[in-house]
N, C-alpha and C positions, 0 to 999 in steps of 0.2 A: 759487742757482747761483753762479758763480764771479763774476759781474760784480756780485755785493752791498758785496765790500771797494774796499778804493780800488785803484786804477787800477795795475798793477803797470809802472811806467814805469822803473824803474833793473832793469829784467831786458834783458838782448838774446842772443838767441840760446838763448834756454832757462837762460841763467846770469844770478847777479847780477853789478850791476856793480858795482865794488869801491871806496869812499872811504875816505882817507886825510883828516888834519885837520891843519893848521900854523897855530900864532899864533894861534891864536882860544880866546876864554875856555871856562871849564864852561857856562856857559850857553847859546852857542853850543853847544856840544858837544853836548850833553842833547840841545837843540831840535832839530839838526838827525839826531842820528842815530834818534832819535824815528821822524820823516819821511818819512830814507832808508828807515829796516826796513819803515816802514810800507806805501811802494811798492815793495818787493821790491827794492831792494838791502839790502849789507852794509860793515861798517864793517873795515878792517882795520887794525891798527895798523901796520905796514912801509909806507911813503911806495912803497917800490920794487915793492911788490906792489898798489900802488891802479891801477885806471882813470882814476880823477880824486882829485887832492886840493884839499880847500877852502882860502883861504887868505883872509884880511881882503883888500879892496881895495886895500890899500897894500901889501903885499908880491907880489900877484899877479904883478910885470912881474919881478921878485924869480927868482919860483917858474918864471914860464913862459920865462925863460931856461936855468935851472938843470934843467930838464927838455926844453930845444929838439931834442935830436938821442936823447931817447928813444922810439923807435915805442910804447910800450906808455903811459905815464905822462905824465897832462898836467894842467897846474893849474888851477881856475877860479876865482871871485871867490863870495864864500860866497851870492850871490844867486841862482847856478846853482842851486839845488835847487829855489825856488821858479820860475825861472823854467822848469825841467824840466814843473814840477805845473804850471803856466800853459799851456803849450804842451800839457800831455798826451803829452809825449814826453823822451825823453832824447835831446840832440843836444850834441856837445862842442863849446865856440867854435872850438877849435884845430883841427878837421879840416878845417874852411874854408881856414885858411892854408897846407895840406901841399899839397905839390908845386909851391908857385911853385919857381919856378925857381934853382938853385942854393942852395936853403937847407936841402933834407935830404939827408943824405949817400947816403940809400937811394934815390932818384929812379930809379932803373933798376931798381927793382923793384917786382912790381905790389903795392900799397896794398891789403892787405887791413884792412876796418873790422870 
């Protein structure tokens, strides 16, 4: 049956979810998109077209500015994928912070995830 392969966690909504990769080596690269394909996401190379792009831990506050007032595109710390397969779920850091108050420009619209 379908519960033989691994666990398809980067799918939501019947689509993959879409990574993007900054800064980080080939062997990063390999490993992780490896991983991603293997839970049902996909790798895209356009940062502007990802879900999430991975980024080493030192450029993540970098990343996650440079994408603060995108609703589509948001960056995580390259330990997001393992901590995805830990959890059993795909959950982004970044949707925790949306909607405090005065910090996305779209706040008066409803937050579709």
């Amino acid at each position: 049956g379908e519960s033989d392969g691994p666990a398809q966690i980067f799918v939501q909504d019947e689509r993959p979810v879409k990574f993007s990769f900054k800064q980080l080596t080939e062997g990063q690269v390999e490993e992780l998109t490896r991983t991603i394909e293997r839970h049902g996401g996909v790798i895209c190379e356009n940062e502007w077209d990802a879900d999430t792009v991975l980024t080493p831990m030192s450029h993540l506050d970098l990343y996650r500015s440079k994408y603060q007032f995108n609703t589509t595109v948001h960056a995580e710390g390259i330990n997001f994928v393992k901590l995805c397969i830990q959890r059993g779920r795909y959950v982004p850091t970044t949707l925790r912070t949306t909607g405090m108050p005065g910090r996305a420009p779209f706040s008066n619209r409803p937050y579709v995830t």
